[in-house]
N, CA, C and O atoms as a GROMACS GRO file, in nm:
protein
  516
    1UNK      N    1  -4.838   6.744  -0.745
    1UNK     CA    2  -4.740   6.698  -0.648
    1UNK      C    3  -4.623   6.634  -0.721
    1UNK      O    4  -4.644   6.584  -0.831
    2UNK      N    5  -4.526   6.633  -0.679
    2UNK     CA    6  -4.353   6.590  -0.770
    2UNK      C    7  -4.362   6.450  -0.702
    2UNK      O    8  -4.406   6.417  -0.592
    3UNK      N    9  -4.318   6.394  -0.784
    3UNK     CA   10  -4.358   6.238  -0.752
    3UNK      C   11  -4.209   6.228  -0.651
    3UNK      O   12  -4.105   6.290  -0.671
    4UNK      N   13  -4.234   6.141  -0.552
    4UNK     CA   14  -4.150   6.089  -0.467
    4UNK      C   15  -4.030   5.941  -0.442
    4UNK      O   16  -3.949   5.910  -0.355
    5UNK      N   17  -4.085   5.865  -0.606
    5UNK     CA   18  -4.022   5.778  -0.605
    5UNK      C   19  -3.916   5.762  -0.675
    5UNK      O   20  -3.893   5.646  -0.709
    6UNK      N   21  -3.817   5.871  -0.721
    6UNK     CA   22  -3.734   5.845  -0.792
    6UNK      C   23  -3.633   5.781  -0.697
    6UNK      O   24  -3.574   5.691  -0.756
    7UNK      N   25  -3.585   5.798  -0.546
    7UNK     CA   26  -3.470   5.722  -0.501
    7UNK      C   27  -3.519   5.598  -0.435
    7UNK      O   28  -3.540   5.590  -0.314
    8UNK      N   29  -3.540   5.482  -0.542
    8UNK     CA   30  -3.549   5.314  -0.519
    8UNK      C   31  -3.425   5.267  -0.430
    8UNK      O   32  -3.308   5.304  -0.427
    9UNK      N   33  -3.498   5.166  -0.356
    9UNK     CA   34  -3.436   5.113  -0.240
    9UNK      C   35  -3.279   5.033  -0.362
    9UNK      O   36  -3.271   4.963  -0.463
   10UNK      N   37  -3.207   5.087  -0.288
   10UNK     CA   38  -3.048   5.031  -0.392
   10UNK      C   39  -2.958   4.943  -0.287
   10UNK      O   40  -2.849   4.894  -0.317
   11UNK      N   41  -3.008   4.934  -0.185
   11UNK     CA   42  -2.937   4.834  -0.076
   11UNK      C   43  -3.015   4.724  -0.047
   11UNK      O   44  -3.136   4.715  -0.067
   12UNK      N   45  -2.926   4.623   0.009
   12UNK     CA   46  -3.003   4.502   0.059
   12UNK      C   47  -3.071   4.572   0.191
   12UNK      O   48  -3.058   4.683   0.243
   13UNK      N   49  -3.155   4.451   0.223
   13UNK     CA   50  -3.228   4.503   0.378
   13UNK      C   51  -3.093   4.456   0.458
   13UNK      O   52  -3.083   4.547   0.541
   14UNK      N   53  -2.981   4.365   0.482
   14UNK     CA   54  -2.935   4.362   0.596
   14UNK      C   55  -2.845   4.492   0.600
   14UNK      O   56  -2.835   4.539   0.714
   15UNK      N   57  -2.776   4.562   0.496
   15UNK     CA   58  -2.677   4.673   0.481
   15UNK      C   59  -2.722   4.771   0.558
   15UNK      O   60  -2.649   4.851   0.616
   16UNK      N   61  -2.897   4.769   0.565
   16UNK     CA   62  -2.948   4.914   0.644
   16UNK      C   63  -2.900   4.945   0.836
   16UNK      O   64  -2.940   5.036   0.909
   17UNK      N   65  -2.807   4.836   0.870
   17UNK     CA   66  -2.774   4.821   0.968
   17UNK      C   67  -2.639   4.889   0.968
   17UNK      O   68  -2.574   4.910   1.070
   18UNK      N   69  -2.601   4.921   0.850
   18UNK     CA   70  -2.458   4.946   0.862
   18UNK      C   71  -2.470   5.126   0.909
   18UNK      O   72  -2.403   5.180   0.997
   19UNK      N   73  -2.565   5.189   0.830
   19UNK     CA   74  -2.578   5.319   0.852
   19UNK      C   75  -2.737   5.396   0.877
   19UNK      O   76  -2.779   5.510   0.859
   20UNK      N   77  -2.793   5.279   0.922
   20UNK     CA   78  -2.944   5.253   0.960
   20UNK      C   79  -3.051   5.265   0.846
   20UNK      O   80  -3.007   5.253   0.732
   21UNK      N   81  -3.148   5.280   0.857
   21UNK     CA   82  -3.272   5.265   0.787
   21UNK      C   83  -3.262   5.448   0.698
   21UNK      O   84  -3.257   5.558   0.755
   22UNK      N   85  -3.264   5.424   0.579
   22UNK     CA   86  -3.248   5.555   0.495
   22UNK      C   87  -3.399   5.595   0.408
   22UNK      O   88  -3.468   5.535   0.325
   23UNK      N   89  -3.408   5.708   0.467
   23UNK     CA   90  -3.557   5.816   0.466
   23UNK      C   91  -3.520   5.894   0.371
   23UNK      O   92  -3.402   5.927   0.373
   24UNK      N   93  -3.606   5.946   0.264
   24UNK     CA   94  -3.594   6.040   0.199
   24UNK      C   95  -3.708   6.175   0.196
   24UNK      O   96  -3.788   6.164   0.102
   25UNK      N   97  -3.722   6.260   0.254
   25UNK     CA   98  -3.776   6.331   0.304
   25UNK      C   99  -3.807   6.457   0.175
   25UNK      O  100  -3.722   6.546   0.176
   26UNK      N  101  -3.888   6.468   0.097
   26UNK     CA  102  -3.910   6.552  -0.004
   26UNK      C  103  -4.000   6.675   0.052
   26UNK      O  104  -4.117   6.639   0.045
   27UNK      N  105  -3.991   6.799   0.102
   27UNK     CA  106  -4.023   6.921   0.096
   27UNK      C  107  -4.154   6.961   0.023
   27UNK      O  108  -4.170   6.878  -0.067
   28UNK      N  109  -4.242   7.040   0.023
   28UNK     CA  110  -4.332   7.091  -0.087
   28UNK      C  111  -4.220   7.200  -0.216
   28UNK      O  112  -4.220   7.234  -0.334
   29UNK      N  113  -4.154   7.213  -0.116
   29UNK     CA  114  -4.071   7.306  -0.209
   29UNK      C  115  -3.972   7.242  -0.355
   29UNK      O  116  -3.929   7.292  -0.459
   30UNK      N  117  -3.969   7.113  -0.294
   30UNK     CA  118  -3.857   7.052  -0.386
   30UNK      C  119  -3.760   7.006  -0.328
   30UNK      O  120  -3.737   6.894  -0.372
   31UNK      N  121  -3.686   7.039  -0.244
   31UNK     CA  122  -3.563   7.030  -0.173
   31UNK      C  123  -3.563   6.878  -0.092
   31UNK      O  124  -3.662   6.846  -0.026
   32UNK      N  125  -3.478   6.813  -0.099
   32UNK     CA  126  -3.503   6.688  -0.027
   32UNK      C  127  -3.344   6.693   0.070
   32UNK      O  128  -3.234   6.747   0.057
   33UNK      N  129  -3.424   6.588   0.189
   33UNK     CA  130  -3.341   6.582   0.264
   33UNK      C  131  -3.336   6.393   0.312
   33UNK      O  132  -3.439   6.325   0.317
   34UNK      N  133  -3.199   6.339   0.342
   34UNK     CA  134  -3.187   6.192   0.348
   34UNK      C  135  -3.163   6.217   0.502
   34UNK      O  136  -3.117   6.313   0.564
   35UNK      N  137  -3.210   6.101   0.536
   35UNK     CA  138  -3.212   6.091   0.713
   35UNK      C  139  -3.188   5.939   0.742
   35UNK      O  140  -3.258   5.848   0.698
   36UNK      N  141  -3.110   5.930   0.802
   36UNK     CA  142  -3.108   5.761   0.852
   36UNK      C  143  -3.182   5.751   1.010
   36UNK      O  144  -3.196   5.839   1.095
   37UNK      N  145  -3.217   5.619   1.009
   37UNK     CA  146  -3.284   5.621   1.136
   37UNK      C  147  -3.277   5.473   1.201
   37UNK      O  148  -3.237   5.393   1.116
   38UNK      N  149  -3.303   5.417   1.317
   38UNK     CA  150  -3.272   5.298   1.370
   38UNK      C  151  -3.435   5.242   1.303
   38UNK      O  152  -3.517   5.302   1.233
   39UNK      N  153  -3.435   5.109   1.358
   39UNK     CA  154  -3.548   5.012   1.354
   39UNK      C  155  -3.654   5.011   1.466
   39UNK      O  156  -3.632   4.966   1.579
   40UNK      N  157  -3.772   5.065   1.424
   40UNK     CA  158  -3.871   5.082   1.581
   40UNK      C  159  -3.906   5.273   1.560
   40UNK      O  160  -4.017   5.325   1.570
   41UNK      N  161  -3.792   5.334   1.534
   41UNK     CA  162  -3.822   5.501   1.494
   41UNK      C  163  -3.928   5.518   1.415
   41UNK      O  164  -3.942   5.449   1.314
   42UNK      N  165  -4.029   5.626   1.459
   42UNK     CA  166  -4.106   5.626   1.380
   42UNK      C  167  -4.062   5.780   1.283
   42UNK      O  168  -3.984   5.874   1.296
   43UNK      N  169  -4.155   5.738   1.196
   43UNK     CA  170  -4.099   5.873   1.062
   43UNK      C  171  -4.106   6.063   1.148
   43UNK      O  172  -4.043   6.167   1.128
   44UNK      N  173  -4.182   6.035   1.211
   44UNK     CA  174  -4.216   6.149   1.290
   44UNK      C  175  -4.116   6.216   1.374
   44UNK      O  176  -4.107   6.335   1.406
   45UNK      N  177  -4.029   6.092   1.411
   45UNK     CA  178  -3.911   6.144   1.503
   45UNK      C  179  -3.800   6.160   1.410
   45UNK      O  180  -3.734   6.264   1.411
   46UNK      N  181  -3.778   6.076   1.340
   46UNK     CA  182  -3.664   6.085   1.220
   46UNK      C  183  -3.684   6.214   1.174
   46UNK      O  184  -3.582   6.283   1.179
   47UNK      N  185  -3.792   6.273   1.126
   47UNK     CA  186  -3.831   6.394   1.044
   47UNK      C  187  -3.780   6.498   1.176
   47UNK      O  188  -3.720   6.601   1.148
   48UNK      N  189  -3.798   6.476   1.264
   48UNK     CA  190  -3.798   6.609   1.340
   48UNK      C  191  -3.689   6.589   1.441
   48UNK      O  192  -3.679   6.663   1.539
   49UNK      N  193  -3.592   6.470   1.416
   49UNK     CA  194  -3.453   6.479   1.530
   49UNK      C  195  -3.330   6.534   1.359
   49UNK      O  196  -3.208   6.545   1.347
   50UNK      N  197  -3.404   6.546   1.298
   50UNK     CA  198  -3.302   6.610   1.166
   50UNK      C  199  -3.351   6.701   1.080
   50UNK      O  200  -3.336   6.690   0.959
   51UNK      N  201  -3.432   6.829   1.156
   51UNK     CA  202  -3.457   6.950   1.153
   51UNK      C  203  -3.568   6.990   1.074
   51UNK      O  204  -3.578   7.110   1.052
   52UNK      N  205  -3.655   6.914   1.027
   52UNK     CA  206  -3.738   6.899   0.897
   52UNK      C  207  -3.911   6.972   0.990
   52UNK      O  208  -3.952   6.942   1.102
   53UNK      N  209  -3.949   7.030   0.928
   53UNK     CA  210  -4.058   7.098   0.996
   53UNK      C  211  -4.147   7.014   0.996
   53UNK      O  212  -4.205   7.017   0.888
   54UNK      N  213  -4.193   6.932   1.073
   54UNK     CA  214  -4.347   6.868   1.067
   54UNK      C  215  -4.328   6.873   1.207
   54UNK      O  216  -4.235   6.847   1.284
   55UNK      N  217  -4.499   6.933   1.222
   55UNK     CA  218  -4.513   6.971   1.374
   55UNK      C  219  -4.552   6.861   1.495
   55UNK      O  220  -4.515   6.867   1.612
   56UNK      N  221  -4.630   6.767   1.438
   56UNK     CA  222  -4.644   6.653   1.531
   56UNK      C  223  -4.700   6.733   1.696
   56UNK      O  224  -4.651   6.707   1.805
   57UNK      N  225  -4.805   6.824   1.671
   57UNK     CA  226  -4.852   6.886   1.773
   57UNK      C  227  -4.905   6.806   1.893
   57UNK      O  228  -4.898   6.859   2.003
   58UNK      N  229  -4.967   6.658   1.878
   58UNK     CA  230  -4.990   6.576   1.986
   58UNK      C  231  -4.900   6.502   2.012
   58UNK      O  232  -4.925   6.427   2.106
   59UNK      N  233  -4.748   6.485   1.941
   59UNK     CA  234  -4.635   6.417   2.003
   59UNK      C  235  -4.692   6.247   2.023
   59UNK      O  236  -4.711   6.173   2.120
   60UNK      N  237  -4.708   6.235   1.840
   60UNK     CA  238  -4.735   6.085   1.839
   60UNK      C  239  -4.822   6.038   1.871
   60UNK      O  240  -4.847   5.923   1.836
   61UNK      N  241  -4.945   6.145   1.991
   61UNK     CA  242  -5.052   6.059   2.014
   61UNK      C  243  -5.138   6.037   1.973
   61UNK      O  244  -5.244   6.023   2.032
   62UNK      N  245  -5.114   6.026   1.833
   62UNK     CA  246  -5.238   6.076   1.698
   62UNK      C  247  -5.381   6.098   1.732
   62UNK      O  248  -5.484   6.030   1.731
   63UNK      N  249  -5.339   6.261   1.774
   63UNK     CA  250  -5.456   6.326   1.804
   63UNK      C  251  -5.462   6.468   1.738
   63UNK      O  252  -5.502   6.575   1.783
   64UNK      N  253  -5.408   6.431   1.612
   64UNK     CA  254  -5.416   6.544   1.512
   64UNK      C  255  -5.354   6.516   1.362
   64UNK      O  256  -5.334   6.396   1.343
   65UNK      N  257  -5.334   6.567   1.295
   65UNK     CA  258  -5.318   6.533   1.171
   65UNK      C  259  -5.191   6.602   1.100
   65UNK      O  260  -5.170   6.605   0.979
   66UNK      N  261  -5.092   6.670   1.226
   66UNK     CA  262  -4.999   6.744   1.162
   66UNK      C  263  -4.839   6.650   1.114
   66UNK      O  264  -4.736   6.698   1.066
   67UNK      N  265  -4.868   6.526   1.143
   67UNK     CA  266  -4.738   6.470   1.098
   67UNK      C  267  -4.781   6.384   0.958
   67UNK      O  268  -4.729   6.278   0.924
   68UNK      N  269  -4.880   6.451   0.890
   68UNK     CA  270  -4.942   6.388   0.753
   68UNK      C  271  -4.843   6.386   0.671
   68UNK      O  272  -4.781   6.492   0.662
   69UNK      N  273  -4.795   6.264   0.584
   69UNK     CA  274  -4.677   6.228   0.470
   69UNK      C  275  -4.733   6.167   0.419
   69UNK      O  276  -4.827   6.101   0.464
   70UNK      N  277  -4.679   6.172   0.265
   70UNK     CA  278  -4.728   6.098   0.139
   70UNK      C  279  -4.635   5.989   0.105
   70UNK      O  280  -4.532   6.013   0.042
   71UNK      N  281  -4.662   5.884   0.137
   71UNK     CA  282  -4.520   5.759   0.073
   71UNK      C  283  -4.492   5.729  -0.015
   71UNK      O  284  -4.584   5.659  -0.059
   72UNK      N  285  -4.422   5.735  -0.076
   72UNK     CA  286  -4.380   5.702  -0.190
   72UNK      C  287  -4.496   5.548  -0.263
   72UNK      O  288  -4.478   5.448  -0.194
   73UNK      N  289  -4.545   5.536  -0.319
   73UNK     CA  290  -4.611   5.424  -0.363
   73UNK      C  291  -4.583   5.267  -0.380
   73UNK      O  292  -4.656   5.167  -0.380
   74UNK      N  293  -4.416   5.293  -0.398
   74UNK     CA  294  -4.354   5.147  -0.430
   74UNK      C  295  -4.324   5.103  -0.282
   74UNK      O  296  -4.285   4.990  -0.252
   75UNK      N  297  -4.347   5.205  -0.196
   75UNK     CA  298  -4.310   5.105  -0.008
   75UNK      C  299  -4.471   5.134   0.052
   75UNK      O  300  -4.503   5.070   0.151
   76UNK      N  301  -4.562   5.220   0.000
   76UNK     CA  302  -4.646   5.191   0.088
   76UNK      C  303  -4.715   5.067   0.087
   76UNK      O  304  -4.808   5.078   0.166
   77UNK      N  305  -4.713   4.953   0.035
   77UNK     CA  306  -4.737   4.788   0.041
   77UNK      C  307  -4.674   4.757   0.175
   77UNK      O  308  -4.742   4.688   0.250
   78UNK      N  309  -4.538   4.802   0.222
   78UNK     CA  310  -4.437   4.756   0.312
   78UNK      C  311  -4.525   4.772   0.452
   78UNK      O  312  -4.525   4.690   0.545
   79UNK      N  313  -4.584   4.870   0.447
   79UNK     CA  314  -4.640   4.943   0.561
   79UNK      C  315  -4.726   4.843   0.624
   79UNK      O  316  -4.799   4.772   0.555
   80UNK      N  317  -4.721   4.835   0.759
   80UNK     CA  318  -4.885   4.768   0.804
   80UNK      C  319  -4.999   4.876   0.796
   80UNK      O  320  -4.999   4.998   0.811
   81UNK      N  321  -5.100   4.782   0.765
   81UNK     CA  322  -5.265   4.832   0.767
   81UNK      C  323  -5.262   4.935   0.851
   81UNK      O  324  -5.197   4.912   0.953
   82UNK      N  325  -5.318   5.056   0.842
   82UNK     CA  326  -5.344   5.197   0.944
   82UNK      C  327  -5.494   5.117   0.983
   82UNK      O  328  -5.574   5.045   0.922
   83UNK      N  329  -5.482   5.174   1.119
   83UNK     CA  330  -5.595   5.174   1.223
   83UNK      C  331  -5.739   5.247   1.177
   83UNK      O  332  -5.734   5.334   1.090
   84UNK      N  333  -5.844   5.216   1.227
   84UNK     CA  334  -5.947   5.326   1.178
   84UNK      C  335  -5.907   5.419   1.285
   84UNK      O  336  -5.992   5.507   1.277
   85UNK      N  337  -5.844   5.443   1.359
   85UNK     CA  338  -5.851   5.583   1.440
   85UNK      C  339  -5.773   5.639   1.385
   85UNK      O  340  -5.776   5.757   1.420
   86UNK      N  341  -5.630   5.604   1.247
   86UNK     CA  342  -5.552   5.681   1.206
   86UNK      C  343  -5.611   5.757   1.079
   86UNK      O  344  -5.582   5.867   1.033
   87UNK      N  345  -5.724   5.639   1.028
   87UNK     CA  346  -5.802   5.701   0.908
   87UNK      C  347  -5.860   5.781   0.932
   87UNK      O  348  -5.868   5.880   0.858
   88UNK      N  349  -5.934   5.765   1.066
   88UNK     CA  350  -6.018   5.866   1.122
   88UNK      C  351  -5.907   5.978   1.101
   88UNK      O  352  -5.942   6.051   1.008
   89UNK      N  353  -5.794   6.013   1.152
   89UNK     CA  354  -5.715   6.153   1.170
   89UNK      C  355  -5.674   6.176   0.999
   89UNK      O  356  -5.639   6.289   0.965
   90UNK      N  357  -5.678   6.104   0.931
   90UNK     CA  358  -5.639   6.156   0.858
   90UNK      C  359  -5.740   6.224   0.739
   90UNK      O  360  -5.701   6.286   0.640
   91UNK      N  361  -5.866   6.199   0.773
   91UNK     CA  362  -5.938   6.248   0.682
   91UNK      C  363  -5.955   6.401   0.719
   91UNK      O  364  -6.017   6.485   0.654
   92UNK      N  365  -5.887   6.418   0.837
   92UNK     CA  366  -5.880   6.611   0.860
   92UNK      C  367  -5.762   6.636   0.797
   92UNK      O  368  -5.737   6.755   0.775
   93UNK      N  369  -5.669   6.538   0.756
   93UNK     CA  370  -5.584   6.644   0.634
   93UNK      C  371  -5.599   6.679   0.581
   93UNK      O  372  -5.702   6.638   0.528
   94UNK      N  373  -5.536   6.788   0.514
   94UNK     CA  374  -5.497   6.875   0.399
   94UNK      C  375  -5.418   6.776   0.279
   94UNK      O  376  -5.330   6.690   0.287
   95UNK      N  377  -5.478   6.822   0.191
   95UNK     CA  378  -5.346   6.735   0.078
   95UNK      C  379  -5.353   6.550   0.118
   95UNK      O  380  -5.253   6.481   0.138
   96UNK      N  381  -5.492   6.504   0.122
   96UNK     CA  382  -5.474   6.383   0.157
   96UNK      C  383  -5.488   6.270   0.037
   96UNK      O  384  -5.596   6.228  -0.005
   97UNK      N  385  -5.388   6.238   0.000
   97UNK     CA  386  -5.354   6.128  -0.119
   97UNK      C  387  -5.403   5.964  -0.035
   97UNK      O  388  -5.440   5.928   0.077
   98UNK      N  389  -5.371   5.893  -0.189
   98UNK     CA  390  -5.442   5.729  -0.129
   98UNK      C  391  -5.323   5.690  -0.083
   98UNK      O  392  -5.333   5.579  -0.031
   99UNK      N  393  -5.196   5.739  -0.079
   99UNK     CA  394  -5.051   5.668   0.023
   99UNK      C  395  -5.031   5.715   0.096
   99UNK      O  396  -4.914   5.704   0.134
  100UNK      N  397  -5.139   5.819   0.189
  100UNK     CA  398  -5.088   5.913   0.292
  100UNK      C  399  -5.108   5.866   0.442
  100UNK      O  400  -5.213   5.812   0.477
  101UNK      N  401  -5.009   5.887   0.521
  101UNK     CA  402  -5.019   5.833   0.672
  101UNK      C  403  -4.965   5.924   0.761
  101UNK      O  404  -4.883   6.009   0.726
  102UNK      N  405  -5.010   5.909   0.881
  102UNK     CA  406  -4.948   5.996   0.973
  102UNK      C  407  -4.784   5.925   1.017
  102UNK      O  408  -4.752   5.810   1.046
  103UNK      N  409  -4.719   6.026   1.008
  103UNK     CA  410  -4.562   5.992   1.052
  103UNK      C  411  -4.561   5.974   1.179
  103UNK      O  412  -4.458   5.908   1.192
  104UNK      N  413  -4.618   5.989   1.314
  104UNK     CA  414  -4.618   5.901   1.392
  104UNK      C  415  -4.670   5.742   1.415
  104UNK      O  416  -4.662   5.668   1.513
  105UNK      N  417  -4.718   5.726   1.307
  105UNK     CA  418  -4.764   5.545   1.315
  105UNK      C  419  -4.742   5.494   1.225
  105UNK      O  420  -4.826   5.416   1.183
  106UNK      N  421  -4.608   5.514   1.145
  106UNK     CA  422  -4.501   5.455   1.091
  106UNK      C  423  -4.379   5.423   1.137
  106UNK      O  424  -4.294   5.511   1.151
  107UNK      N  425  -4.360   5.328   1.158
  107UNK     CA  426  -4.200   5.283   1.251
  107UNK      C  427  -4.120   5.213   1.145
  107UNK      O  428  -4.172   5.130   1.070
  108UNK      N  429  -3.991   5.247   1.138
  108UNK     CA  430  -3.901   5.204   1.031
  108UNK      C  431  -3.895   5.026   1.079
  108UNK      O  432  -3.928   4.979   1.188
  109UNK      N  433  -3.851   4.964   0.977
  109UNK     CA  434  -3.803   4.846   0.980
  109UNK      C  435  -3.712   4.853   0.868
  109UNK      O  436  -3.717   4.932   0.775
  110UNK      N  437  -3.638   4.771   0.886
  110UNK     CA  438  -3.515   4.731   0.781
  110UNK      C  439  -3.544   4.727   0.630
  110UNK      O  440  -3.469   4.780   0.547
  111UNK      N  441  -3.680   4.648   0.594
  111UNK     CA  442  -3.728   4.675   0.507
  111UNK      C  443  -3.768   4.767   0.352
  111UNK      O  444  -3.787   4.762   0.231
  112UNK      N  445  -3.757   4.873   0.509
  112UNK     CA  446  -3.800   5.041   0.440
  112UNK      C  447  -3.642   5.113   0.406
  112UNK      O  448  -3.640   5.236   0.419
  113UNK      N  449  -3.530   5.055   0.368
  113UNK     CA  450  -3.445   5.125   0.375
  113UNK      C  451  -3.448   5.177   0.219
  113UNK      O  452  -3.463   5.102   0.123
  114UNK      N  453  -3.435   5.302   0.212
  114UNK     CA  454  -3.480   5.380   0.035
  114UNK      C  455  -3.564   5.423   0.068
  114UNK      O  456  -3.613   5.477  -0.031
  115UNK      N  457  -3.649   5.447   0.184
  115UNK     CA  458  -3.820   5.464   0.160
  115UNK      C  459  -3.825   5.635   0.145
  115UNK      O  460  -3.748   5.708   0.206
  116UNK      N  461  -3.922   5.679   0.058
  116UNK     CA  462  -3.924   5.803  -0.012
  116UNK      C  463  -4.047   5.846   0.076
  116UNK      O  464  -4.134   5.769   0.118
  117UNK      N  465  -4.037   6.000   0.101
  117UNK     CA  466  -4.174   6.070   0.153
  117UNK      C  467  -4.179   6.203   0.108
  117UNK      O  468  -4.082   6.274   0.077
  118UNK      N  469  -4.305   6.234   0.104
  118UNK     CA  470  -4.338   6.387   0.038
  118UNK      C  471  -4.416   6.470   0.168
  118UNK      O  472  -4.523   6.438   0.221
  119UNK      N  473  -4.354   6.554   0.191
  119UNK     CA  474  -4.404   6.654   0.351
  119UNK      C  475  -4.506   6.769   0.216
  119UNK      O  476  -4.476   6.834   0.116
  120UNK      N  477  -4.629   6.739   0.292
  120UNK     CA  478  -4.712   6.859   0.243
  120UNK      C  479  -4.692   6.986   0.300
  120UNK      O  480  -4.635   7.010   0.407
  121UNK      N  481  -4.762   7.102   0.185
  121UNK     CA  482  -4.691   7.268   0.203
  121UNK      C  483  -4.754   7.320   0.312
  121UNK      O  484  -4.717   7.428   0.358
  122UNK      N  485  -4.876   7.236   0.376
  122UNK     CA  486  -4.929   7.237   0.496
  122UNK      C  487  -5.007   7.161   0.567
  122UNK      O  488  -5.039   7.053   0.519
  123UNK      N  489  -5.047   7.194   0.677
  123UNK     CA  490  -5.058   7.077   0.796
  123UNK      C  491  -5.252   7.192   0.853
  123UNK      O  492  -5.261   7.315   0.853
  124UNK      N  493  -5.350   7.106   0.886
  124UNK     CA  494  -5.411   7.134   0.993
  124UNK      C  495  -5.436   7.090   1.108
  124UNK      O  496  -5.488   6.979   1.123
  125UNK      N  497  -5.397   7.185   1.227
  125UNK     CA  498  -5.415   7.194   1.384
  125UNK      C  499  -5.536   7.144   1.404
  125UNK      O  500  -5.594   7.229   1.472
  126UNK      N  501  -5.598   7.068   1.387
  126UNK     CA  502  -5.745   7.070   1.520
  126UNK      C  503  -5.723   7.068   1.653
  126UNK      O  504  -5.822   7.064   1.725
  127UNK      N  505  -5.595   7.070   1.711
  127UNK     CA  506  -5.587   7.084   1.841
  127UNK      C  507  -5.569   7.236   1.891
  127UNK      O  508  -5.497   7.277   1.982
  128UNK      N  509  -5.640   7.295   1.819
  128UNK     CA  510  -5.630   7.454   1.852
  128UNK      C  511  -5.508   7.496   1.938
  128UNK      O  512  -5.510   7.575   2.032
  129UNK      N  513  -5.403   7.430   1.892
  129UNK     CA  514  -5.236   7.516   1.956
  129UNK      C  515  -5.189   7.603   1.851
  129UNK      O  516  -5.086   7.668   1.866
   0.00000   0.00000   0.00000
C-alpha cells in the first residue's frame, strides 16, 4: 500500500474555516484527490459529494463495509474510539489495516484539517446489492 502521509496538516486548526476542513483522498491507483469539507461531514459524504467512488451501499447506516478507508496514521489518534458495531463491520473488509474505519463514522472537525486517506482497490457488499 503507498503510504498516505506525505500531505501533513500545514495550517492552523482555526484557518480550516477559511476554506473548510481539507481531505486528501488517495486512490488504489495513485491518483489523489483534495476535497474540503464543513465540520460535522462525515468522510463518506465528502468522498462522494466530489465524485470519488466509494459506494457507501447502506448510506451511513453502517450496515456494510463499503465506505472502508485507511487514515493516514499521524490523524488516526485525532479520531474518536470506533464502536464495537463499527469493528464488528469492519472485520468484513477487504484490505483491513490497524488505521482503517468506515467513512461514514468519521465526521470532520477542524482538527483534521490535512487529514490523508487511502480508498482501497476494493470494497465487499454483504448487503447483496
Amino acid at each position: 500500500m503507498r503510504s498516505v502521509v506525505g500531505a501533513k496538516r500545514n495550517r492552523k486548526s482555526g484557518d480550516a474555516q477559511d476554506g473548510g476542513i481539507s481531505v486528501t483522498f488517495t486512490r488504489a491507483d495513485g491518483t489523489s484527490v483534495t476535497a474540503s469539507g464543513e465540520e460535522g461531514m462525515s468522510l463518506l459524504q465528502l468522498a462522494q459529494e466530489n465524485g470519488l467512488d466509494v459506494e457507501g451501499t447502506c448510506e451511513g447506516n453502517m450496515a456494510c463495509s463499503t465506505c472502508h478507508m485507511i487514515v493516514a496514521s499521524d490523524f488516526y489518534q485525532l479520531l474518536p474510539a470506533m464502536s464495537e458495531e463499527e469493528e464488528d463491520m469492519l472485520d468484513l473488509a477487504i484490505g483491513l489495516c490497524s488505521t482503517s474505519r468506515l467513512g461514514c463514522q468519521v465526521l470532520l472537525k477542524d482538527d483534521m484539517d490535512g487529514l490523508c486517506v487511502q480508498l482501497p482497490g476494493e470494497t465487499r457488499n454483504m448487503m447483496g446489492l
